[in-house]
N, C-alpha and C positions, 0 to 999 in steps of 0.2 A: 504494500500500500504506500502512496506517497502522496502528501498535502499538498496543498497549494504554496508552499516556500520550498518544495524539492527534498525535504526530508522524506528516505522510505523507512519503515516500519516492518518487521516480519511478525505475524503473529502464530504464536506457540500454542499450537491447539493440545498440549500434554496441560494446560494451563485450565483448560474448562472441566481438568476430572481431580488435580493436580494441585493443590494449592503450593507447595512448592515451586511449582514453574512461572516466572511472569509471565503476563500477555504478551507485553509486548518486550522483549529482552535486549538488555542493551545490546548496542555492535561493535564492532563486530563479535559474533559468538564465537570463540575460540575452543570451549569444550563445553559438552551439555551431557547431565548425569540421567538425563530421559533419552539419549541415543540407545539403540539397539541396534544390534547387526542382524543379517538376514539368516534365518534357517542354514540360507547354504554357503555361510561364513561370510558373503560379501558385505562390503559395508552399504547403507542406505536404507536399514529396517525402519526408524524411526524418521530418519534424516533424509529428507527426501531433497536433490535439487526442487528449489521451491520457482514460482511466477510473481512472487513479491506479495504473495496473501497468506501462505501460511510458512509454518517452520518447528517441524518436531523437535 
């Protein structure tokens, strides 16, 4: 998400079950203790390349 003065915003949807996680988290996030890796070891379980709306 980004305002009308060019700030973007990721929002942390581990935040709406989560009260641990901000909504909105500062940036850049450098490590997130709500990351999970995939089943089949690769990384991106919770962490998704995001489109500027969300961010596990």
């Amino acid at each position: 998400m980004q305002n009308s003065r060019g700030s973007r915003f990721f929002l942390c949807r581990l935040s709406e079950t989560d009260l641990r996680f901000a909504k909105y988290p500062r940036l850049p996030v450098l490590k997130c203790n709500g990351y999970d890796v995939t089943p089949d070891g690769k990384e991106g379980g919770n962490n998704r390349p995001n489109d500027g709306v969300s961010f596990h």
